[in-house]
C-alpha positions in Angstrom: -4.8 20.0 -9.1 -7.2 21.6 -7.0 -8.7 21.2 -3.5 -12.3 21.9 -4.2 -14.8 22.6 -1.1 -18.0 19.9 -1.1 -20.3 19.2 1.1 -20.1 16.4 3.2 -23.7 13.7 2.7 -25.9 13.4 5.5 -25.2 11.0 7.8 -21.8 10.2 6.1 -20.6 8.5 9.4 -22.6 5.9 9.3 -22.7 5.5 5.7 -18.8 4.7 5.5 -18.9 2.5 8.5 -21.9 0.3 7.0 -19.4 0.1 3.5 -16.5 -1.5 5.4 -14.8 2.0 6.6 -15.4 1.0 10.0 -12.2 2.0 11.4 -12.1 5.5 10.4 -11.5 7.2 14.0 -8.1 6.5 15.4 -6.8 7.8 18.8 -3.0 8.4 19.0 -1.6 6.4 21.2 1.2 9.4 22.5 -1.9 11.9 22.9 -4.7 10.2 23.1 -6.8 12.6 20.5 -8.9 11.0 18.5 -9.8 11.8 14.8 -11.3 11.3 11.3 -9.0 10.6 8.9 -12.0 10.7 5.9 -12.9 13.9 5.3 -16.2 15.1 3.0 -15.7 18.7 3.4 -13.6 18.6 0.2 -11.9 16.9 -2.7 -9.4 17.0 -4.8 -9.9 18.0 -9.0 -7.0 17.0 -11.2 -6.9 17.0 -15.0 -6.4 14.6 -17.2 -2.7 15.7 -17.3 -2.3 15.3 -13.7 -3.6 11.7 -14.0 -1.2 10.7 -17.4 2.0 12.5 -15.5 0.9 10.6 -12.2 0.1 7.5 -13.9 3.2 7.5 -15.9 5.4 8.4 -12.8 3.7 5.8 -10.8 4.9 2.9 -13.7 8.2 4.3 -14.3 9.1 4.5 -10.1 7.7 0.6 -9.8 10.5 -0.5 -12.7 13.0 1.3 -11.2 12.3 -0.2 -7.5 12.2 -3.6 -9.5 16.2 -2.9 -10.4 17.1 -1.6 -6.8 15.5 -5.0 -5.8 17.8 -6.2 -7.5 20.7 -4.1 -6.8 19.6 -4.7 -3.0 19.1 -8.9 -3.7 23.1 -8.6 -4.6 24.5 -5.8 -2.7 22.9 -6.7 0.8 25.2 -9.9 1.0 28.3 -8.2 0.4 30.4 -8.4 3.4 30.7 -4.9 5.2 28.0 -3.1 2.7 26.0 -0.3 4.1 23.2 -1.7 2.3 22.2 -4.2 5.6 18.8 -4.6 5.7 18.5 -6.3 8.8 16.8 -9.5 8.1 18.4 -13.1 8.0 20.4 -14.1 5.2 18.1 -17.0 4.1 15.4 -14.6 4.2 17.6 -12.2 1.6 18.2 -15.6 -0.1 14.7 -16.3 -0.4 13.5 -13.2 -1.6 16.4 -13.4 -4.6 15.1 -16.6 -5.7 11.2 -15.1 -5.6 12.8 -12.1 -7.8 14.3 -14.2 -9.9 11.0 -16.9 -10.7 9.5 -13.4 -11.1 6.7 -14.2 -8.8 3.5 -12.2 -9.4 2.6 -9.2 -7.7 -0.7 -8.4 -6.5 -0.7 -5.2 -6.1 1.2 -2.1 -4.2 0.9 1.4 -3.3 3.4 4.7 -3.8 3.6 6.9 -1.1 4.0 10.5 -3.6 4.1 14.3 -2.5 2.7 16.4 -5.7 0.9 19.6 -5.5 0.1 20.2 -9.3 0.8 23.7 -8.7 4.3 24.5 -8.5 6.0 23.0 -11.0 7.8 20.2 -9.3 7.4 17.0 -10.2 5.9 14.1 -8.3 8.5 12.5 -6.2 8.2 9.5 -3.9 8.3 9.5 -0.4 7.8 5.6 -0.3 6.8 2.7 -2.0 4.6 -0.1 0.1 4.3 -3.0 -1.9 4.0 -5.9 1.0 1.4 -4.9 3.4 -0.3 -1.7 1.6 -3.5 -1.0 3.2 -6.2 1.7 2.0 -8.0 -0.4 -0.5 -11.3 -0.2 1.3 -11.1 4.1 1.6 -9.7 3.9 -2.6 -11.9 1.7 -4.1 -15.2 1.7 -2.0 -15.5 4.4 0.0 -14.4 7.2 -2.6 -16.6 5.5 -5.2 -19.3 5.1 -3.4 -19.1 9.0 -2.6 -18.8 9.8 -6.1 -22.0 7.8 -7.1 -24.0 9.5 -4.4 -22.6 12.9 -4.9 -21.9 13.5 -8.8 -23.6 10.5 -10.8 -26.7 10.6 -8.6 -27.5 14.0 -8.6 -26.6 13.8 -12.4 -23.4 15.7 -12.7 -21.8 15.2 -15.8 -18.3 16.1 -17.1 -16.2 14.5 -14.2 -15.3 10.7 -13.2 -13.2 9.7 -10.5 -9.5 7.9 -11.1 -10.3 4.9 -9.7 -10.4 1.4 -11.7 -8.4 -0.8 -9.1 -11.5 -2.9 -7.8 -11.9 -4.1 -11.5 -7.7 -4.7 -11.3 -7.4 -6.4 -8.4 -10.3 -9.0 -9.9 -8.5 -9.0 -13.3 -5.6 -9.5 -11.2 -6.7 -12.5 -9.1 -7.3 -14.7 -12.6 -3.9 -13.4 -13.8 -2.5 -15.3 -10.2 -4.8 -18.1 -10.6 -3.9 -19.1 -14.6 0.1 -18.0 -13.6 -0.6 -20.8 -10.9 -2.4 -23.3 -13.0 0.5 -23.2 -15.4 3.5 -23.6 -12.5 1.5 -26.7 -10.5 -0.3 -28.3 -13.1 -3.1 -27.7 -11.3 -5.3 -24.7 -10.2 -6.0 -23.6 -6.2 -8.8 -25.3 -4.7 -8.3 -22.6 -2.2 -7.0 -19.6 -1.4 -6.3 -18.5 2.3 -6.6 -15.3 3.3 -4.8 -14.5 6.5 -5.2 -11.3 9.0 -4.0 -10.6 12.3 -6.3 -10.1 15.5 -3.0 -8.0 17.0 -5.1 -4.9 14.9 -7.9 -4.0 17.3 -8.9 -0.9 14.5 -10.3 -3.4 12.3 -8.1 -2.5 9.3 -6.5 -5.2 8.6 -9.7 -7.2 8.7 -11.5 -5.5 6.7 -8.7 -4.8 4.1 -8.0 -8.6 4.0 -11.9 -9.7 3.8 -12.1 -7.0 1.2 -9.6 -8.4 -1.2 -10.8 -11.7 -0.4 -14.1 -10.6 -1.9 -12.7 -9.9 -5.1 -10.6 -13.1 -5.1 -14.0 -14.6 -5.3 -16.1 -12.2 -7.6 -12.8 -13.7 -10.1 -14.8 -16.9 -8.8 -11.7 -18.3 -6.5 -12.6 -20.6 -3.5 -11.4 -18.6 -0.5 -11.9 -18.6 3.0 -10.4 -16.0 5.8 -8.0 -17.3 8.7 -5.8 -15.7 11.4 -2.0 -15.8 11.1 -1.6 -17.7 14.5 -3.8 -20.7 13.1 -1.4 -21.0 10.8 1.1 -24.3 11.2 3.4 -26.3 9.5 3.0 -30.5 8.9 6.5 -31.3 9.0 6.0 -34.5 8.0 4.8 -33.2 4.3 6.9 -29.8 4.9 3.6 -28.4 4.1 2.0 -25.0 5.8 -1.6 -25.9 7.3 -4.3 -24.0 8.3 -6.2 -24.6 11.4 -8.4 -27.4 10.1 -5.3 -29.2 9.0 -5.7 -28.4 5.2 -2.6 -27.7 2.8 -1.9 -24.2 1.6 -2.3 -24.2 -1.8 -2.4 -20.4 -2.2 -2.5 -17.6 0.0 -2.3 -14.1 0.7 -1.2 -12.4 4.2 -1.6 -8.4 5.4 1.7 -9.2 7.8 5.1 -8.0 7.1 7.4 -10.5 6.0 10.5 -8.6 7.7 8.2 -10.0 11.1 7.5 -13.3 9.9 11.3 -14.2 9.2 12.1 -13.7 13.1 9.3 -15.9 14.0 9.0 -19.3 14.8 8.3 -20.9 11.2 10.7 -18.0 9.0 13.4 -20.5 8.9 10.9 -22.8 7.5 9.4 -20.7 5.1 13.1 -19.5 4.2 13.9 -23.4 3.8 11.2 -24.3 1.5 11.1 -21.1 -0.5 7.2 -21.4 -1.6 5.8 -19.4 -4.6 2.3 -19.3 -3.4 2.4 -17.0 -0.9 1.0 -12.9 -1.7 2.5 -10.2 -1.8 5.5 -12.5 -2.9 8.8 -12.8 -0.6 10.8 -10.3 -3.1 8.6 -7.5 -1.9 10.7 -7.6 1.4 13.4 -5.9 -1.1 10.0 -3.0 -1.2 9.2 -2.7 2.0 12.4 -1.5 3.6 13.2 2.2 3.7 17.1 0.9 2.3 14.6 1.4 -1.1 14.7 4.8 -1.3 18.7 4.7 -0.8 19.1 2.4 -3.3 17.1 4.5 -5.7 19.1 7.1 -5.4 22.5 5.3 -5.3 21.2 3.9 -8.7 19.5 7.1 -10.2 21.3 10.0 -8.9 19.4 13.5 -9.2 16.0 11.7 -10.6 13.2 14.4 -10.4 11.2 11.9 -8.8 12.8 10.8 -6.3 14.5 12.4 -3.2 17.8 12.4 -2.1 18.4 9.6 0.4 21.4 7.4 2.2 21.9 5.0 4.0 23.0 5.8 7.8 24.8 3.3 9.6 25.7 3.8 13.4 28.6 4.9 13.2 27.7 8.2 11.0 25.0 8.2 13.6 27.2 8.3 16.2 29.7 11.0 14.7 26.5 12.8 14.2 27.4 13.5 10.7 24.6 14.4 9.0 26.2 15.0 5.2 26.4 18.6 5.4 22.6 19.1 5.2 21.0 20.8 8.0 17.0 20.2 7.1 17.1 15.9 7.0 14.8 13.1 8.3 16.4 9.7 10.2 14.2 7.0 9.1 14.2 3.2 10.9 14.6 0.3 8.2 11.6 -1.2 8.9 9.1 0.6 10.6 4.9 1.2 10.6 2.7 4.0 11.4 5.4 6.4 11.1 7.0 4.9 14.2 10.7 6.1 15.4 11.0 8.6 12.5 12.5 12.1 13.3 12.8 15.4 11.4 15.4 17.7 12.4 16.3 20.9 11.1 19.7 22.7 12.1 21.1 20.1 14.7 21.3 16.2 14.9 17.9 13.9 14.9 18.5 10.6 17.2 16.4 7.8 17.9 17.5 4.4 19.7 18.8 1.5 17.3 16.0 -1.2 16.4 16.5 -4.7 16.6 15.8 -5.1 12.5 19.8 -4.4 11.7 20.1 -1.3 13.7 20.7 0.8 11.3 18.7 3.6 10.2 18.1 5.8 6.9 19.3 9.5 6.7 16.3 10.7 4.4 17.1 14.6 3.5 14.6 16.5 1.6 11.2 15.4 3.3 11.6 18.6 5.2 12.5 20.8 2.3 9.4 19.4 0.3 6.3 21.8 -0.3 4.4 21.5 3.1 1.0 21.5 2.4 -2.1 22.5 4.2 -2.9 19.2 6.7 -6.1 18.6 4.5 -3.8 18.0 1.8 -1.6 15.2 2.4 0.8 13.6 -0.2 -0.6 11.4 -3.3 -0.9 8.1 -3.2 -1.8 6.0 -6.4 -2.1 1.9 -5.7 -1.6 -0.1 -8.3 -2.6 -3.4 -8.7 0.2 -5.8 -10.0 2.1 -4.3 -13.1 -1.2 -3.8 -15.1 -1.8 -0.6 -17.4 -5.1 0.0 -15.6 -4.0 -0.3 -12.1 -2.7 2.9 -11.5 -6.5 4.9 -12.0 -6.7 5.3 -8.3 -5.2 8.7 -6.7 -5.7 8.0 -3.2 -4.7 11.4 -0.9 -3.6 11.1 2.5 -3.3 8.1 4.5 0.5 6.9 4.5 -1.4 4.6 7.5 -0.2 7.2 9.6 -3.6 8.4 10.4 -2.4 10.8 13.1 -3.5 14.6 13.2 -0.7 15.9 11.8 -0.8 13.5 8.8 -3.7 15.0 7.4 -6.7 13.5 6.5 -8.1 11.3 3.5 -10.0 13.1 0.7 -11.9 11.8 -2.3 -11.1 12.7 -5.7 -12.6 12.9 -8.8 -10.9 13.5 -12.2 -11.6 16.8 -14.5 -11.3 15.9 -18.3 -9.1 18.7 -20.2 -11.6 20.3 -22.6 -10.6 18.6 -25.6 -12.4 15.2 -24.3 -15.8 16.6 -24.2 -17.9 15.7 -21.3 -20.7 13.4 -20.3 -20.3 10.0 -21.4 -17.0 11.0 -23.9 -15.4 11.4 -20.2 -12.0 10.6 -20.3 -12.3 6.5 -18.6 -13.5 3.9 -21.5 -14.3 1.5 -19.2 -17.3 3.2 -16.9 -19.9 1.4 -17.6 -18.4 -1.6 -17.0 -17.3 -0.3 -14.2 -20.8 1.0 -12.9 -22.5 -2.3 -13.9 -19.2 -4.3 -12.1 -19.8 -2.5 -9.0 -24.2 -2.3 -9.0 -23.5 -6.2 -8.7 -20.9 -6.4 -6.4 -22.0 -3.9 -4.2 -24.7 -5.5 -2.5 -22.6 -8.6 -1.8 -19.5 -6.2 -0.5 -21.8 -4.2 1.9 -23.1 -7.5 3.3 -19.4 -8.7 3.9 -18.5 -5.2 5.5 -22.2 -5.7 7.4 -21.0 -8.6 8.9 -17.4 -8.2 9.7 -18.1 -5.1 11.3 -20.8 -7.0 13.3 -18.1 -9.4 14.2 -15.9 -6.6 15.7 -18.3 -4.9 17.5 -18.6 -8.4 19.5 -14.7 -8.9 20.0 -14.7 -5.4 21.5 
């Protein structure tokens, strides 16, 4: 893999804001600095080596967090088990039952540190599959940079990893005939559901973005905030504010937030299976995962070496004889409350979600790469064999200075494949006539949303 200088386009500001990127500066809140998180001045070149070992890392990690669900489903019950994960027990109750009907999975994103370069493997970091964002920056932005500075210009002998806008639509009719079959009966509409809280416009945009693929798989769907959301108790029945049903819907809020709030026990209660991502990914979006990997694959090259940390350990400051070590929260975003220590404890208060925290040695220890080069990222949608074409660098939604910045990639066949058309994706065509039509419509949607938030603000 290599970081290869580029040239950024003309006017590539604007150009990213008018295709839905419209919340690419972000100030930190503790300094107040502002900065870009997308960066033109280079991109990353992998071969197709990189992309199988990535790929094939990427599908082997999701299985394995499918057992730990499961080991955490059972374990996380047990009386006295360090394996708390801080959330109701009808909310852990719900979530087994979701595991269990194997509810479908839209889609989800690893959080991977690789360099290509010296000889380690890929190894996860973390694995978001409840409220991933960086959809738009993956399967827009970067492949609307790669048309306007390789396929324009004529540049031959390089594509970009990046199928998941085809997936996610593939993905959407794999929901909507899974649904058909359970009910009887199809959605006459799916619901997509945001949060105003988000003043950045990301979760907006993220939400009206997969919302526009719902319907390019020709899905009814309409966009609504969470707190319009209600429940007819008469029917036991979730509404929306115009008093309509949910039939189907999909939400960019954390579960592990929704099962403190007024209708969780409800939700818990009626245990629906129409709701995306689907409860059991509250088993995914704790950082008890990455302990329960390694309880349950000791030494795994791709993983790193992580406990759990109750208080008390906390309190004795025992840190397992490792003096380089991380202290992670359970449930956390942004990269809030997490502290790196090396040669003396770490500390942060206890959180309301179970209190507990994560002792997570090795991030330290990992290669440390150059703040333009931020860890891997592949999404995938659902469990699909093309879902995982998408190597999206940087952007753990941390998008803080020292968290490095977003880069585009594009994908170097080995020299064996030939170049030109024999490049190594069979689908890109397909892919460049999918996109020609939906672009127009996409850019129109990102036109007017933006247009929308400039108003609120």
């Amino acid at each position: 893999m290599q970081r290869v200088p580029s040239s950024p386009r003309p006017g590539w500001r604007d150009t990213i804001a008018h295709q839905g990127l419209v919340f690419s500066e972000t100030t930190d809140p503790a300094t107040g600095i502002s900065t870009s998180y997308w960066n033109e001045f280079a991109c990353y070149e992998l071969t197709m080596d990189e992309v199988d070992l990535l790929e094939r890392t990427s599908e082997n990690l999701h299985m394995m967090a499918k057992d730990a669900a499961g080991f955490l489903a059972e374990e996380s019950l047990k009386p006295g088990s360090p394996f708390n994960l801080g959330i109701p027990r009808e909310a852990i109750e719900y979530a087994t039952v979701s595991l269990d009907r194997d509810d479908p999975s839209l889609y989800s994103r690893f959080d991977l540190i690789y360099s290509g370069n010296d000889g380690r493997p890929p190894r996860m970091l973390e694995y978001n599959a409840d409220t991933p964002t960086g959809l738009v920056e993956a399967a827009l932005i970067q492949w609307y940079w790669h048309e306007d500075v390789h396929l324009k210009a004529g540049v031959t002998g390089i594509d970009q990893w990046n199928g998941i806008h085809e997936e996610l639509i593939a993905q959407w009719g794999r929901i909507d005939d899974h649904l058909g079959r359970l009910h009887g009966l199809r959605p006459h509409m799916y619901h997509f559901a945001y949060t105003d809280a988000d003043d950045s416009g990301e979760d907006l945009m993220t939400t009206g973005y997969l919302m526009d693929t719902a319907i390019q798989a020709g899905l009814t769907s309409t966009l609504v905030e969470m707190k319009q959301l209600g429940l007819d108790r008469e029917t036991a029945r979730f509404t929306d504010g115009k008093n309509r049903h949910l039939e189907a819907i999909f939400k960019l809020y954390p579960w592990e937030e929704m099962m403190f709030e007024e209708f969780g026990p409800a939700i818990c209660a009626l245990k629906p299976d129409y709701w995306f991502q689907p409860a059991w990914t509250m088993f995914l979006s704790t950082k008890a995962l990455s302990a329960a990997l390694w309880h349950l694959y000791p030494n795994h090259p791709n993983l790193i070496p992580t406990y759990m940390y109750p208080d008390e350990a906390r309190a004795r400051h025992d840190t397992m004889g490792m003096s380089e070590y991380a202290i992670k929260p359970l449930h956390a975003r942004e990269g809030r409350e997490h502290r790196a220590a090396r040669g003396g404890p770490a500390h942060r208060p206890a959180r309301r979600l179970g209190h507990r925290g994560l002792c997570h040695p090795g991030v330290l220890q990992a290669p440390r790469l150059h703040r333009l080069r931020p860890p891997a990222q592949p999404p995938g949608p659902g469990h699909m064999d093309g879902g995982r074409r998408v190597l999206r660098p940087g952007h753990p939604r941390v998008r803080r200075p020292h968290h490095g910045l977003l880069l585009p990639v594009r994908a170097q066949p080995d020299p064996p494949l030939g170049a030109g058309e024999q490049c190594w994706h069979p689908g890109r065509r397909r892919r460049r006539a999918l996109r020609a039509r939906a672009g127009a419509r996409a850019q129109a949607r990102a036109i007017r949303v933006a247009a929308r938030l400039a108003a609120r603000a």
